[in-house]
C-alpha positions in Angstrom: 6.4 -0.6 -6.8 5.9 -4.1 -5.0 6.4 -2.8 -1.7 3.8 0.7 -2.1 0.9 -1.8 -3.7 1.5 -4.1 -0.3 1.4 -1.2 2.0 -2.0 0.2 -0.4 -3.3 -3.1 0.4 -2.4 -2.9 4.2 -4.3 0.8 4.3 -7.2 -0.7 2.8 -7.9 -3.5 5.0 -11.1 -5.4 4.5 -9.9 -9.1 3.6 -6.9 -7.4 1.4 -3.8 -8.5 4.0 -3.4 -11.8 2.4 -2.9 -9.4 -0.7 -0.4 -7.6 1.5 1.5 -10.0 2.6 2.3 -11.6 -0.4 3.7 -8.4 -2.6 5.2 -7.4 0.4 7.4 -11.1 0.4 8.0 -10.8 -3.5 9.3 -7.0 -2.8 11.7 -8.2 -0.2 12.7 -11.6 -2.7 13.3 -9.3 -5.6 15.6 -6.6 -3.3 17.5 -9.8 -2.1 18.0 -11.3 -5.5 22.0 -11.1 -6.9 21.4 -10.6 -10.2 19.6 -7.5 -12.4 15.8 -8.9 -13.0 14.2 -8.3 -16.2 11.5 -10.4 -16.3 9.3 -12.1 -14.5 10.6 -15.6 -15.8 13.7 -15.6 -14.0 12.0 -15.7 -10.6 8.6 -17.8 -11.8 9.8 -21.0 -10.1 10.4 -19.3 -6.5 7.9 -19.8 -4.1 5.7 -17.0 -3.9 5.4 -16.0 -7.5 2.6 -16.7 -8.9 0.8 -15.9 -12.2 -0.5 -12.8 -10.5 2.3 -11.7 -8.8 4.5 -12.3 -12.2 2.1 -10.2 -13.8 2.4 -7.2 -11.6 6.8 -7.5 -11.9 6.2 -7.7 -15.8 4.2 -4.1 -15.6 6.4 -2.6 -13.3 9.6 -3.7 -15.1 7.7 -2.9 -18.3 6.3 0.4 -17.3 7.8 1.4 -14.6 4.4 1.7 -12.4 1.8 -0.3 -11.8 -2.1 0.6 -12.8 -4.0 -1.3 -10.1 -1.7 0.8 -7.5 -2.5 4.4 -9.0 -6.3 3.4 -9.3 -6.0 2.5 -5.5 -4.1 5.4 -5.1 -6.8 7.8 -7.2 -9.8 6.2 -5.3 -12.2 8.3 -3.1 -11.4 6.2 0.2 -8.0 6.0 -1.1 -7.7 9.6 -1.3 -9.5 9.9 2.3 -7.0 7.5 3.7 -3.8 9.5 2.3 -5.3 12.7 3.9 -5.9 11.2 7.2 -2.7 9.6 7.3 -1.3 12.9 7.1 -1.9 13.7 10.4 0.6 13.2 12.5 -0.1 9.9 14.8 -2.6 8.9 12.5 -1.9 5.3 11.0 -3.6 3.2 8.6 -5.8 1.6 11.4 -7.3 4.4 13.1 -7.8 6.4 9.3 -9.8 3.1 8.3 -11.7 3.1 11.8 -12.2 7.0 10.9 -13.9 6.4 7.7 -16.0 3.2 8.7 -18.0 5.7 10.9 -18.4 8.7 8.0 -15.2 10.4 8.4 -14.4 11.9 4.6 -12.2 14.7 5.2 -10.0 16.5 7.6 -12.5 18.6 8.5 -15.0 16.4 9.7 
């Protein structure tokens, strides 16, 4: 769940790779960790976690999703930027560049 909210936040742009970046690091900690996580706690004093980022594990080990990723997911430009993507050659950059000058759809 970490790792589809940092790569949301990479489509996105606009200030958000900081965002990126840093659920993108707690993804890879929590894949490297030896040990079955269950909450949040266990990893709180490892750099890299913090409150907000604890948060997010809690709901996705709670839950099993997480809501700030399907409302990014469920947005208008978010929705434009999933479409776009599907073309093939079409990354996250040039979608974003795409929809900056008006682009809403495939068919524009």
């Amino acid at each position: 769940q970490l790792d589809r909210l940092a790569e949301r936040y990479k489509q996105v742009g606009t200030n958000k790779d900081w965002n990126s970046m840093v659920y993108s690091k707690a993804a890879k900690l929590i894949r490297g960790l030896d040990f079955v996580l269950t909450c949040s706690d266990q990893i709180r004093s490892r750099r890299g976690i913090g409150p907000k980022v604890a948060e997010k594990i809690d709901e996705a080990l709670a839950t099993g999703r997480l809501a700030r990723l399907e409302r990014m997911q469920s947005s208008t430009r978010g929705a434009v930027l999933d479409e776009l993507c599907s073309v093939h050659g079409v990354g996250a950059a040039t979608a974003a560049e795409w929809i900056a000058r008006g682009v809403t759809s495939l068919a524009d």
